[in-house]
C-alpha positions in Angstrom: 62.0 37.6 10.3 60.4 37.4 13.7 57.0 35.6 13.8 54.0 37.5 15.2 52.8 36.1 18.7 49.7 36.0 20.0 49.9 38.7 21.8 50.8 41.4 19.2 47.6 40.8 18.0 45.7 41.2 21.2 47.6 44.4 21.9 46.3 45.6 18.0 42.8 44.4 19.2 42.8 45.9 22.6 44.0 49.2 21.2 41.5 49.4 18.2 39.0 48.6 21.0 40.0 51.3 23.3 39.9 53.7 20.4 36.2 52.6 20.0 35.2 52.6 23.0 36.9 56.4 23.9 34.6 57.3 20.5 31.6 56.4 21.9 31.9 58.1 25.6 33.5 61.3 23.8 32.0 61.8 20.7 28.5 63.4 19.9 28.0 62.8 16.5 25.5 60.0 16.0 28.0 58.8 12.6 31.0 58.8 14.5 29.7 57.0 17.6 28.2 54.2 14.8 32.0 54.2 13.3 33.0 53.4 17.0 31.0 50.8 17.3 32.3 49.1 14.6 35.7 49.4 15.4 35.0 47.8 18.4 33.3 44.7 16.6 36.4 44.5 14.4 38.8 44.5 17.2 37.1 41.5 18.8 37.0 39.8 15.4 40.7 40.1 15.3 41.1 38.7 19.0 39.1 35.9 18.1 41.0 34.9 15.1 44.0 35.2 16.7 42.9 33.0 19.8 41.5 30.4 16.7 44.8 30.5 15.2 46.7 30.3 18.2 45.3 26.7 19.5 45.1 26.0 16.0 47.9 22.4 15.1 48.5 21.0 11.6 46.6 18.2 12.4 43.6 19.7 13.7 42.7 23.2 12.5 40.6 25.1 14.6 38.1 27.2 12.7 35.6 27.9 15.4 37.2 32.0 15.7 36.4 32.0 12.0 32.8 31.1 12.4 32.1 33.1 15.0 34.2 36.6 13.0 31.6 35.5 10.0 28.7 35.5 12.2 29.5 39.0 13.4 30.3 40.3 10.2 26.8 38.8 9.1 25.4 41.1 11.9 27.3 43.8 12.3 26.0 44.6 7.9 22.4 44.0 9.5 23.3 46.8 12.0 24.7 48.9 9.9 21.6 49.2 7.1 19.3 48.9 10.2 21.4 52.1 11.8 22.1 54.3 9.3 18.4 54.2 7.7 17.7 55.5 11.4 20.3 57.8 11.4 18.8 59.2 7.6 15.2 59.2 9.3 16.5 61.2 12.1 18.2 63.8 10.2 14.9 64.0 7.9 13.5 64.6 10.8 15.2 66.6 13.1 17.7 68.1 11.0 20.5 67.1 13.3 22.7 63.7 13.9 24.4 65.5 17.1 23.8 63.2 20.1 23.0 65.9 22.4 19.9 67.9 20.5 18.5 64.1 19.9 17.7 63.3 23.1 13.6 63.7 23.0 11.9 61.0 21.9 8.5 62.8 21.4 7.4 65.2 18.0 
């Protein structure tokens, strides 16, 4: 069994990002552009595990890419309560979550 490189994993990262990223520009739904967004934040959490692993020895771990994937984590669950209690207050609101009818900030 071949071992997996680095760069099989920055190809998985750059291709979950991509997807993300062509979800936000494309998409109108206000849900589905969120669910972008945290595509993207997972595929930079894989990149930088995989560059923590990568310098990592046996004699000197390297955990710093795993601090930094549980910081995000930690902020990506405050964005997500933060977001999608907007998201419910504009529906209540407006009766819509397509991006395109939400573009008035006043009423």
């Amino acid at each position: 069994m071949l071992p997996v490189a680095l760069n099989h994993y920055l190809i998985v990262a750059a291709l979950l990002f991509c997807t993300g990223f062509a979800g936000v520009l494309l998409r109108r739904n206000v849900i589905v552009v969120f669910m972008c967004l945290e595509l993207m934040l997972n595929a930079a959490n894989i990149a930088l595990v995989a560059f923590s692993r990568y310098n990592a020895t046996v004699e000197r771990p390297m955990m710093d890419g795993n601090v930094f994937v549980f910081f995000v984590i930690t902020v990506a669950a405050a964005e997500v309560a933060t977001g999608l209690a907007i998201i419910v207050a504009l529906y209540r609101r407006r009766g819509t979550v397509m991006a395109d009818d939400l573009t008035a900030l006043k009423k």
